[in-house]
C-alpha positions as CSV (number, residue, x, y, z in Angstrom):
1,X,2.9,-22.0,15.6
2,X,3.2,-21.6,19.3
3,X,1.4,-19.6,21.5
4,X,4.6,-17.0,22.2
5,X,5.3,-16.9,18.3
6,X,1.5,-15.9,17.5
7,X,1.8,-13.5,20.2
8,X,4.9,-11.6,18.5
9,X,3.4,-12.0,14.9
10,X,-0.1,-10.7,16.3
11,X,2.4,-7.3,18.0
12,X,3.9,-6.8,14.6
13,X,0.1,-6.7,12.8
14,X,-2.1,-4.7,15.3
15,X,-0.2,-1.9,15.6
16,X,-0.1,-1.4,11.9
17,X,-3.8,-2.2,11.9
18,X,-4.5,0.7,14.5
19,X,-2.3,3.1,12.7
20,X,-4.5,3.3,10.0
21,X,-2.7,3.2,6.6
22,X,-0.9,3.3,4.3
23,X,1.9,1.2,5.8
24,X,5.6,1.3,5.9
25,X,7.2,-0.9,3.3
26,X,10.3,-2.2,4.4
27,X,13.3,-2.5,2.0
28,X,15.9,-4.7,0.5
29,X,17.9,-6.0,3.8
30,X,15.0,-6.3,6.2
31,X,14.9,-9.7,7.5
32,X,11.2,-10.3,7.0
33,X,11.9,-10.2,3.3
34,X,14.4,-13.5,3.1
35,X,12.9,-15.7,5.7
36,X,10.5,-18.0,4.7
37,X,6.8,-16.9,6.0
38,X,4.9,-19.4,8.0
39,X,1.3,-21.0,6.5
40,X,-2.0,-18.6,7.3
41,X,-3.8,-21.4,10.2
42,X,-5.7,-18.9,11.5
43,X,-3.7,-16.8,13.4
44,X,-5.8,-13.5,12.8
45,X,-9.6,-14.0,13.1
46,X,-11.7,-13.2,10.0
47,X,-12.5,-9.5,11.0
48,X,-8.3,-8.9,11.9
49,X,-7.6,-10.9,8.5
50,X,-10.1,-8.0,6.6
51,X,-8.5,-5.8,8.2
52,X,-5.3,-6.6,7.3
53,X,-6.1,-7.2,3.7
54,X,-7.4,-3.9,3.2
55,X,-4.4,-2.1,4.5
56,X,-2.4,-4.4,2.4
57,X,-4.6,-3.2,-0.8
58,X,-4.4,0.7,0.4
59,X,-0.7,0.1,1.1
60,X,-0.2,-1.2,-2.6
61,X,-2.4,1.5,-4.2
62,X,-0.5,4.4,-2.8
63,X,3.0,2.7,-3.5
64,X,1.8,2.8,-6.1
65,X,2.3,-0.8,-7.2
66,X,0.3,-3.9,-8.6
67,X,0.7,-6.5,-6.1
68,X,1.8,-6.6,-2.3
69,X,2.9,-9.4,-0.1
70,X,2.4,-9.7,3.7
71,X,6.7,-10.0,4.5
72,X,7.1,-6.6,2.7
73,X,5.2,-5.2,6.1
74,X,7.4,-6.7,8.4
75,X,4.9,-9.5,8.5
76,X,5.9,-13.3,8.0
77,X,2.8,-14.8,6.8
78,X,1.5,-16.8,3.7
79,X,-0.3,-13.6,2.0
80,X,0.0,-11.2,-0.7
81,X,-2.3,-9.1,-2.4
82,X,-2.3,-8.6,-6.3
83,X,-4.3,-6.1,-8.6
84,X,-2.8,-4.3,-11.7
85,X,-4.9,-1.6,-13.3
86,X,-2.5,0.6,-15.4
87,X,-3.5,1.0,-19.0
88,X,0.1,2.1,-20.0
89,X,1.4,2.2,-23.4
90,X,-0.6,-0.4,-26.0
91,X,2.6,-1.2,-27.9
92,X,4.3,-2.2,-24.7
93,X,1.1,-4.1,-23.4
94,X,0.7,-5.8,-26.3
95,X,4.1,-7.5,-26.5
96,X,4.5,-7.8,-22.8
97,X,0.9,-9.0,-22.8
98,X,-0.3,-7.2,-20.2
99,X,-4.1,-7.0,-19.3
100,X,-6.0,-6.1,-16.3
101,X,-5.8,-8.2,-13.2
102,X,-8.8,-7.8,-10.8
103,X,-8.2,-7.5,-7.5
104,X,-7.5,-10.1,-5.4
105,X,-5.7,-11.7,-2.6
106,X,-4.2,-14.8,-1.6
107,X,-3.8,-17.2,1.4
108,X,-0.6,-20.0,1.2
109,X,-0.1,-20.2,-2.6
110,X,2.6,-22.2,-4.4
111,X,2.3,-21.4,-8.3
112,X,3.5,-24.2,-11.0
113,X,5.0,-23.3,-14.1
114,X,2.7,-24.3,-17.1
115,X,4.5,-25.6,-20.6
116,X,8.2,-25.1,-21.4
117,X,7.5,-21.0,-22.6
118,X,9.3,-18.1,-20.7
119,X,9.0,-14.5,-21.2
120,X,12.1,-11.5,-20.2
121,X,11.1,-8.0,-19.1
122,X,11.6,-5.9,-16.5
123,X,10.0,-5.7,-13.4
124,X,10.5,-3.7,-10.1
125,X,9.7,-4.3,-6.5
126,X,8.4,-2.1,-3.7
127,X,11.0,-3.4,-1.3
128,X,13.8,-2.1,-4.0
129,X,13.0,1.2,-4.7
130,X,14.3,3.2,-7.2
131,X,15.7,0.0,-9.4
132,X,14.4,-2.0,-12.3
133,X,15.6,-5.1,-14.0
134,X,15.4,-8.3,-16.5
135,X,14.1,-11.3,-15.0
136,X,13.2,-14.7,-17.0
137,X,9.8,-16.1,-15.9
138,X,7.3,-18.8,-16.6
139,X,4.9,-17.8,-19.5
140,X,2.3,-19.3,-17.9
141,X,1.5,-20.4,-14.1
142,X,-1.0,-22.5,-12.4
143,X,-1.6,-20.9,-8.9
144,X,-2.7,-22.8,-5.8
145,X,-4.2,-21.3,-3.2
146,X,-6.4,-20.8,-0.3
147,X,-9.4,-17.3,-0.4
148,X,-9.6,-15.2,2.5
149,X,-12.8,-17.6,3.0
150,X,-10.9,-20.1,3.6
151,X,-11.8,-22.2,0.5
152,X,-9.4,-23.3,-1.8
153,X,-8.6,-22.4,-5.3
154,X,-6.7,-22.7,-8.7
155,X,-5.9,-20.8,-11.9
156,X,-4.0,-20.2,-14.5
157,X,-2.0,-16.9,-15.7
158,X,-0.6,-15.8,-18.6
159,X,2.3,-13.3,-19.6
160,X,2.3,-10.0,-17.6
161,X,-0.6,-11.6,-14.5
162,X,2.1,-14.7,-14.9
163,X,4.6,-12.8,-13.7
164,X,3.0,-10.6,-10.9
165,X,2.0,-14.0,-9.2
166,X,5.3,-15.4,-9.6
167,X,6.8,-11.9,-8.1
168,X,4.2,-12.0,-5.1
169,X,4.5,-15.8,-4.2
170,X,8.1,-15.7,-4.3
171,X,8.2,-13.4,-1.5
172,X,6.5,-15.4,0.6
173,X,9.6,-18.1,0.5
174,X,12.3,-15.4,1.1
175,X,13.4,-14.3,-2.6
176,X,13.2,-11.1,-4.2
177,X,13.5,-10.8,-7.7
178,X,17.4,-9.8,-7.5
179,X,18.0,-13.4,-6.9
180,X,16.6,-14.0,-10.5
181,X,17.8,-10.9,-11.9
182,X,20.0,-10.5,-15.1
183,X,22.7,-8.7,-13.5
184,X,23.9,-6.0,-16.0
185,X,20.2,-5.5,-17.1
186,X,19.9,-3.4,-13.8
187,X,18.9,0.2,-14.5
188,X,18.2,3.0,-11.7
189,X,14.3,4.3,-12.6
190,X,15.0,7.3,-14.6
191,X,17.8,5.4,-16.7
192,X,15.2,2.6,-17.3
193,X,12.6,4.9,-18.7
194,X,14.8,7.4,-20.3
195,X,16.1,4.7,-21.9
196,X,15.0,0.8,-21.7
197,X,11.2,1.5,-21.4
198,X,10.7,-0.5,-24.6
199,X,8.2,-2.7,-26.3
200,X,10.6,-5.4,-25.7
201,X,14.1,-5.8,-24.1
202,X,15.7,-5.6,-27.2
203,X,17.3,-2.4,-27.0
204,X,18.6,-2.6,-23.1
205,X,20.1,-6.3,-23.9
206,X,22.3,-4.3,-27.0
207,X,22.7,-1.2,-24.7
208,X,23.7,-3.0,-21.5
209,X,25.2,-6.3,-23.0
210,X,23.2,-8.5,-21.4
């Protein structure tokens, strides 16, 4: 990165910083959300990249929402925070296996898809209000990536944590979940859970013929 470009991503991040938070989340047809964001080298020093983080965690919170990536601030860098503590219903969590995610956040992470297994549900996104949908992940994931200490670090994730890191990490290279999206599975919020907010898909894929 050169020294102009780090000034102009450091003018989009301090100003957010001094406003305090929550932050703005920009929506579907920002550019920040389908451009690829550039590797985390240091740009911010360790207090700015606190800093940032913690907005990022606030910003999520009050959304509310359970995971939160850097570009979806208007910010084109390798981050994303992730942390999902809704009970909801068992049934539902059971089949969508579901369990709590402790917080945490990420530096330049690239995930791997572990074993042939994938798993349909819905999921929504921040930076698409008002809209859910059906999208076909990887069961499992093997995530690569770097802690705000700079070391690095790897795990796996299963079912419902699976797919929040998948979500998250495919922000950072430009793509929302529309670009994975079963088409006629789309459903407006109050459709979805008037309707689709099922165990399982099931009844939307009858309902919706998808």
């Amino acid at each position: 990165m050169t020294a102009d470009e780090q000034s102009a991503l450091r003018a989009l991040v301090m100003p957010l910083l001094e406003a305090g938070g929550p932050a703005p989340i920009v929506q579907l047809g920002h550019p920040a959300l389908r451009r690829r964001a550039v590797e985390f080298d240091g740009q911010l020093d360790d207090t700015e990249l606190a800093a940032l983080l913690e907005l990022m965690r606030r910003t999520m919170h009050d959304a509310p929402g359970v995971g939160l990536a850097a570009p979806q601030l208007g910010i084109p860098l390798r981050i994303a925070v992730l942390e999902d503590r809704f009970a909801g219903d068992p049934a539902v969590a059971t089949v969508r296996e579901r369990s709590p995610l402790p917080y945490f956040a990420v530096i330049n992470p690239r995930y791997t898809g572990v074993g042939p297994e994938t798993a349909l549900f819905y999921e929504g996104c921040l930076s698409f209000a008002g809209f859910q949908g059906v999208v076909e992940r990887h069961r499992t994931v093997r995530l690569d990536f770097q802690r705000p200490d700079g070391s690095s670090a790897s795990e796996e994730f299963t079912g419902w944590p699976a797919r929040i890191v998948q979500h998250e990490t495919d922000h950072l290279n430009g793509m929302l979940y529309l670009d994975k999206v079963l088409t006629r599975s789309l459903a407006g919020d109050a459709e979805y859970q008037d309707r689709w907010a099922q165990p399982d898909i099931g009844p939307a894929r009858d309902g919706l013929g998808f």
